[in-house]
C-alpha positions as CSV (number, residue, x, y, z in Angstrom):
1,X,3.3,40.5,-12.6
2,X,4.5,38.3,-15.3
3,X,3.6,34.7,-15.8
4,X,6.9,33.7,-15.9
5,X,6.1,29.7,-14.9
6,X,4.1,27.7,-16.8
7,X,0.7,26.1,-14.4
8,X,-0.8,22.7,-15.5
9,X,-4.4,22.6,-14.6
10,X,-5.4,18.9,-14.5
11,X,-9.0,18.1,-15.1
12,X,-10.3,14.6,-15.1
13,X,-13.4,14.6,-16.7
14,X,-16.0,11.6,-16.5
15,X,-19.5,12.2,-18.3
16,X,-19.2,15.9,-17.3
17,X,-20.4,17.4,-20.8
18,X,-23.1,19.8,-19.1
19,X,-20.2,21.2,-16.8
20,X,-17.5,21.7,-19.6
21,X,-17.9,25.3,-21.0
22,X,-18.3,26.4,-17.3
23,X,-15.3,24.7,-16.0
24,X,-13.4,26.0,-19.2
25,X,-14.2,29.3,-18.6
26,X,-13.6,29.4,-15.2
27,X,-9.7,28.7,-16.5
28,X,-9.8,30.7,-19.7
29,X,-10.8,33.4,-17.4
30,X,-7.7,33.4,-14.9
31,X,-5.9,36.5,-15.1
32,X,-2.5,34.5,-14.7
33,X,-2.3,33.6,-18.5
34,X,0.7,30.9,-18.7
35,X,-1.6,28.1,-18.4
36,X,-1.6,24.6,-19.9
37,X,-5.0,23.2,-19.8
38,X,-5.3,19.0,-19.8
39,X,-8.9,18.0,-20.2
40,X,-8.7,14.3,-19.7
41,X,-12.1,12.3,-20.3
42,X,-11.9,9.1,-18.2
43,X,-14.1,6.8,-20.8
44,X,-17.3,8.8,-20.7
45,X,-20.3,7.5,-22.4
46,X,-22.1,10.9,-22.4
47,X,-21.1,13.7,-25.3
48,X,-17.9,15.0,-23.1
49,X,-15.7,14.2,-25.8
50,X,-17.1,15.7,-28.4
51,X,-17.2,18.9,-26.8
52,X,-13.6,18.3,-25.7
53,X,-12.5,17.8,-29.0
54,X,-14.2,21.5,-30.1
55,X,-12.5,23.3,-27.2
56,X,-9.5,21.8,-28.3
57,X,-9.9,23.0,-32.0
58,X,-10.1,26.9,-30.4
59,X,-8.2,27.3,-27.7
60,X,-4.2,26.8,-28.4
61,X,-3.5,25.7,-24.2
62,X,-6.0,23.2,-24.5
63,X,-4.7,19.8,-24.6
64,X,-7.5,16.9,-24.3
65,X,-6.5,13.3,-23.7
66,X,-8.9,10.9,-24.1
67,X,-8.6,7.2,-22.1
68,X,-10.6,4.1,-21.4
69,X,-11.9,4.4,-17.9
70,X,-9.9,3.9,-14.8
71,X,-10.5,6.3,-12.0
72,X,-9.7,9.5,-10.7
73,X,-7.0,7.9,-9.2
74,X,-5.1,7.0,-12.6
75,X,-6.4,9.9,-14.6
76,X,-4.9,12.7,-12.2
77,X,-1.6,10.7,-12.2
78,X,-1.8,10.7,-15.8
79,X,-2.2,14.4,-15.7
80,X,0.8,14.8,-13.7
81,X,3.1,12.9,-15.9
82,X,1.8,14.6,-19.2
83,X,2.0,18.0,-17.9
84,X,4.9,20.2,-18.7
85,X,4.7,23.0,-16.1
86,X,6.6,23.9,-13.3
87,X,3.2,24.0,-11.0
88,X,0.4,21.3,-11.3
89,X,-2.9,22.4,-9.9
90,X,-6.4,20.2,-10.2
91,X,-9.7,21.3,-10.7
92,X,-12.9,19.6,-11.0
93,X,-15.5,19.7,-13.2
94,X,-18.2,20.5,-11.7
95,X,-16.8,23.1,-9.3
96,X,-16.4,27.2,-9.6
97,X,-12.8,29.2,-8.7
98,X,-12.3,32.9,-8.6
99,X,-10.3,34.5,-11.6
100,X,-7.4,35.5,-9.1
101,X,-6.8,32.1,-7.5
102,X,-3.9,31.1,-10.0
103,X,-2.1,34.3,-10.2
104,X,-2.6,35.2,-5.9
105,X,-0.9,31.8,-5.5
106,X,1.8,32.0,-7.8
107,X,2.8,35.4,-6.6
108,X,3.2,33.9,-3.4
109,X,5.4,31.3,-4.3
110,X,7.6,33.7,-6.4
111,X,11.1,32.7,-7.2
112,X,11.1,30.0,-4.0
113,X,10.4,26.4,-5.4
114,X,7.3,25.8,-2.6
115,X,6.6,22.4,-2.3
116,X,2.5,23.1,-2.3
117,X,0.7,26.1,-1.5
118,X,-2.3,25.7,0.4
119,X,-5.7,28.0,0.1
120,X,-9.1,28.3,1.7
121,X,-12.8,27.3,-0.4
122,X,-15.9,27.3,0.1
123,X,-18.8,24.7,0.8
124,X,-21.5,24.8,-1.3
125,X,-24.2,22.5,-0.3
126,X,-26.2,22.6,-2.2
127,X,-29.1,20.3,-1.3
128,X,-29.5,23.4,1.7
129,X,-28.7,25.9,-0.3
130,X,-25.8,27.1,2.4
131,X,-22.5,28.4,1.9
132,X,-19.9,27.8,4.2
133,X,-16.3,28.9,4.1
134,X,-13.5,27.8,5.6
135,X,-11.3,29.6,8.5
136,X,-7.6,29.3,8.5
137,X,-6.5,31.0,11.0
138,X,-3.1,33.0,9.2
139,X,-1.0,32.7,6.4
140,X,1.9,30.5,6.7
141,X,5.5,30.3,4.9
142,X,8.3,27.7,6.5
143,X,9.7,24.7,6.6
144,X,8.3,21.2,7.2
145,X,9.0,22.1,11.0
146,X,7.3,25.1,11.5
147,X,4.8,24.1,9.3
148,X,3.7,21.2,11.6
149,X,4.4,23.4,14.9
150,X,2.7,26.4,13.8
151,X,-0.2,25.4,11.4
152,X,-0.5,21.9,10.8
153,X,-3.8,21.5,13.6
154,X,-5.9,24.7,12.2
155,X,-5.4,23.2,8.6
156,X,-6.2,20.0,9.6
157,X,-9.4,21.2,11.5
158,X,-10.6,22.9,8.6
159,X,-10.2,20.6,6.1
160,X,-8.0,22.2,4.2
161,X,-5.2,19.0,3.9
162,X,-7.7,16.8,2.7
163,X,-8.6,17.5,-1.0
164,X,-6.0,18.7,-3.8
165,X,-8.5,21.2,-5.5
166,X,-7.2,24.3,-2.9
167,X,-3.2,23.5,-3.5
168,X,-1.0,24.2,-5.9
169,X,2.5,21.2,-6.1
170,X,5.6,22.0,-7.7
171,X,5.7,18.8,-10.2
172,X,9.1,18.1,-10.2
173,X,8.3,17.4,-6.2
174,X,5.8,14.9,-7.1
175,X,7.5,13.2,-9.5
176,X,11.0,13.0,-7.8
177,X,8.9,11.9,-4.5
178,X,6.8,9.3,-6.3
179,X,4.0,11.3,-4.9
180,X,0.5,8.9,-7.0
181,X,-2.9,8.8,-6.2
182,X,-3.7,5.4,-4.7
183,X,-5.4,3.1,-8.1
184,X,-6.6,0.7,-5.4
185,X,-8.6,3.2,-3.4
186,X,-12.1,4.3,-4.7
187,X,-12.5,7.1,-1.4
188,X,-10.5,9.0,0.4
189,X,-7.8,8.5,-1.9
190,X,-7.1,12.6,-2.4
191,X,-6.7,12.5,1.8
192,X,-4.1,9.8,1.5
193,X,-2.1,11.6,-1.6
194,X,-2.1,14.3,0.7
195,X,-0.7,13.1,3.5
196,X,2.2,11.5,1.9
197,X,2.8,15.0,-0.1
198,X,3.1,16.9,3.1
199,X,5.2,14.3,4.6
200,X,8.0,15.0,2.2
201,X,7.6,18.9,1.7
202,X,10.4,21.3,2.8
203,X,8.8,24.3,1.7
204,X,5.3,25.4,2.2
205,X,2.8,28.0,2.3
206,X,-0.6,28.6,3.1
207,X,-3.1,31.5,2.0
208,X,-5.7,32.4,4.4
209,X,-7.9,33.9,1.7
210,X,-10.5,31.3,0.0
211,X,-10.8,30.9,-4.1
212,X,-12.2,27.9,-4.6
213,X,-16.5,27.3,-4.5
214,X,-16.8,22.9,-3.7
215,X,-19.8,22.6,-4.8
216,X,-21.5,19.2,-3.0
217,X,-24.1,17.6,-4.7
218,X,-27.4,16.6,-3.5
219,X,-26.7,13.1,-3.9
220,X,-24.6,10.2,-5.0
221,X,-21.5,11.7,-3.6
222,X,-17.9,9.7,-2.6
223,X,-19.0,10.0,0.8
224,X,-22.7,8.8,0.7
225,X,-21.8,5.7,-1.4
226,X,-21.0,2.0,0.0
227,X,-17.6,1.2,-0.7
228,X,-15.7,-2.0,-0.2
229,X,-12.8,-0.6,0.4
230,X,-13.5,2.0,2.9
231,X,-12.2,0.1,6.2
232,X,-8.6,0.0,3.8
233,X,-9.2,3.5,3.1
234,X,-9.3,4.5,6.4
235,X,-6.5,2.5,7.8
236,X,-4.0,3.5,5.2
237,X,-5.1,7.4,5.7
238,X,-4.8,7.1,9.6
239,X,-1.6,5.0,9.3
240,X,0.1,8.2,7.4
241,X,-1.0,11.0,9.7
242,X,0.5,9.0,12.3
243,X,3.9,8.6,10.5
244,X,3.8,12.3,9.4
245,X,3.7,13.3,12.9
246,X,6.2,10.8,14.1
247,X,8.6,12.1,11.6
248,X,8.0,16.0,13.2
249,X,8.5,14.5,17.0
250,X,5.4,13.8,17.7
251,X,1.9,15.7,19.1
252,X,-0.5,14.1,21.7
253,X,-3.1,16.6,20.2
254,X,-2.6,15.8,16.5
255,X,-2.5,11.8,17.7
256,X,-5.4,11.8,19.7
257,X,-7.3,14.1,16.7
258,X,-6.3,11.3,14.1
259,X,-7.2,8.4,16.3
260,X,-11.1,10.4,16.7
261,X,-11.1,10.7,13.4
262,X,-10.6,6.9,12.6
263,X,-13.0,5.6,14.5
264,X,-15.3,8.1,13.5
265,X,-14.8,6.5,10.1
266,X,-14.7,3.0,10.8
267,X,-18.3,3.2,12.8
268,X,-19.8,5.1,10.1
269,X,-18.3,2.3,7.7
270,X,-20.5,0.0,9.8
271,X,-23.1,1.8,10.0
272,X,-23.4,1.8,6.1
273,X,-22.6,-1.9,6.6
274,X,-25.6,-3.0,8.9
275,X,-27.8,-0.3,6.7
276,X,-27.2,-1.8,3.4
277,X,-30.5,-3.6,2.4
278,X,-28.8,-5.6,-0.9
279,X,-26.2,-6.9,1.4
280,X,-26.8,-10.6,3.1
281,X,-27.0,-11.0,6.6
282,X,-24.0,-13.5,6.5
283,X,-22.2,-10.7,4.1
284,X,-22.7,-8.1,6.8
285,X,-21.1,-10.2,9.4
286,X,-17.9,-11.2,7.5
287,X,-17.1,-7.4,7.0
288,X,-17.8,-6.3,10.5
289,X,-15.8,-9.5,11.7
290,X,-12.9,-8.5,9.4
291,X,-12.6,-4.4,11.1
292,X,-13.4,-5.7,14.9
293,X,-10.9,-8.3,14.4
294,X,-8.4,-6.8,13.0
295,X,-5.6,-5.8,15.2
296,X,-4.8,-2.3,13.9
297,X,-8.7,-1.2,14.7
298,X,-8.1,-3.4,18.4
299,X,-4.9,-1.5,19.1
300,X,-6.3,2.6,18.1
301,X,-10.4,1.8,19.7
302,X,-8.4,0.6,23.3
303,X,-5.9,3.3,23.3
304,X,-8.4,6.3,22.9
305,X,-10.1,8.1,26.7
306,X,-12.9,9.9,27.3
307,X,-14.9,8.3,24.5
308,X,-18.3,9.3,23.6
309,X,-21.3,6.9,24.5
310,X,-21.6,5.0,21.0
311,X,-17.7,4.4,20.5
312,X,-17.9,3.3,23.8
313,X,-20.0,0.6,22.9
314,X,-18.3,0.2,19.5
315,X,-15.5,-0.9,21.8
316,X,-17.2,-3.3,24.4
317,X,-19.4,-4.7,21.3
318,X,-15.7,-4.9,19.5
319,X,-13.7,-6.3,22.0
320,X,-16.6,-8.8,22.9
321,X,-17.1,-10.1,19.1
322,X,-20.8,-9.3,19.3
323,X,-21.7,-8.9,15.5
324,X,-25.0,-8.9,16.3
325,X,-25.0,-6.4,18.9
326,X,-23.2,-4.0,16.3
327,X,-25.9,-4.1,13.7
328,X,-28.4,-3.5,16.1
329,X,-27.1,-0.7,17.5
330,X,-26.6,1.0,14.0
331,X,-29.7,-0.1,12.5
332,X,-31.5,0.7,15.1
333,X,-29.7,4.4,15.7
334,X,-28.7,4.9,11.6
335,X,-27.4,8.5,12.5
């Protein structure tokens, strides 16, 4: 195969020196050899830059840029807009990928100008030492339609939408599209660039076959940290799914899935809420007021049947404006 289009691999990079000559290896060693590699550090305090500016010094496809720190968020959109190939594809630091994954994917997309390409990954958590993989069900090549008809739900219910490590985007898609990572988001933000991607794509395929290892850290992880703008988060991720599958008719399934899925969220946004031992008791109660009351959460929480036991109460405790009962319930439970 020749590498006949040029692959941006974006990697934001905040105090990730011990991980760099890993991560750089895992690209160096990608048999598909038409790569432009951007090592962005994001203001790191640690030696990252240093070792950035060596790289950079030895390999001729290296290109580091160096910022003040802002985010994920704004460092993978400045990625985007500084790359120059046809394909963007982001990798993390920390993370391993297989030496085919590039060159697979890119011989599936061939001559066609595929929107994004989906693949599998591993878990890797590592706090259990257990590796999990992911199960999509078939590969996939269609249009927006039969995308959504035909694998839109087993994607969705393995996790493969969510994060943009295991896709490769044309970047002329996300740039005409205005496709950014959300600045104002601190979580969930890759879910929500996600969903607005796919909302817009004509062309897409999906590999069955896993490349990518995630691994998840023992600690301090997105998901294990408080947030203030989680409940946000949440809103704007669920408010997307649902206008995605309005725009492909609709799906009672997929709807009822999403609407789970938020108030899965939301309680465990709570929870973390009621849980949080440096937050003040009247601090607590203006944040739970602010979900309960708000008339998005109201409108999703009374829509939803055959509710387990907690949401349940979530609801009655909701609808009733009992604060109290609320942090109770999670402290009390805090699972």
């Amino acid at each position: 195969m020749t590498d006949n289009k040029l692959v941006s691999v974006i990697v934001p990079i905040y105090n990730g020196a011990k991980y760099i000559d890993r991560c750089v290896n895992n690209l160096l060693n990608q048999t598909y050899k038409n790569l432009e590699i951007i090592l962005i550090n994001d203001g790191s305090t640690d030696e990252t830059f240093d070792r950035l500016k060596e790289l950079c010094k030895t390999y001729s496809n290296i290109n580091v840029i160096n910022k003040k720190n802002s985010g994920v968020s704004d460092t993978r959109n400045l990625g985007v807009k500084m790359a120059k190939g046809e394909y963007v594809y982001f990798f993390d630091v920390d993370d391993d990928l297989e030496t085919d994954t590039i060159k697979d994917n890119m011989e599936l997309i061939g001559d066609e100008e595929v929107d994004i390409l989906y693949f599998g990954f591993w878990y890797h958590i590592l706090s259990e030492n257990r590796i999990k993989e992911t199960c999509i069900k078939s590969d996939f090549s269609g249009n927006e339609t039969a995308f959504f008809n035909e694998a839109f739900l087993d994607l969705m219910s393995e996790e493969i939408l969510n994060a943009p490590w295991n896709k490769l985007y044309r970047r002329d898609f996300l740039i005409w599209n205005r496709i950014e990572f959300d600045t104002n988001l601190s979580i969930y933000e890759d879910i929500l660039f996600n969903l607005k991607a796919l909302d817009v794509a004509r062309l897409i395929k999906v590999n069955h076959k896993a490349y990518y290892h995630y691994m998840i850290q023992a600690d301090g992880t997105a998901l294990t940290k408080f947030h203030n703008n989680n409940y946000d988060s949440v809103k704007k991720i669920h408010k997307a799914a649902i206008k995605y599958i309005s725009h492909n008719g609709g799906n009672e399934e997929a709807i009822n899935r999403y609407n789970d899925l938020f108030i899965e969220q939301v309680a465990s946004y709570i929870k973390q809420i009621a849980n949080k031992e440096d937050l003040k008791g009247n601090a607590k109660n203006k944040l739970i007021k602010e979900i309960i009351n708000d008339k998005y959460f109201v409108n999703v929480i009374n829509s939803m049947d055959n509710l387990k036991k907690r949401k349940v109460l979530l609801r009655l405790f909701s609808n009733h404006n009992m604060v109290f009962a609320l942090k109770a319930m999670y402290k009390l439970t805090n699972k």
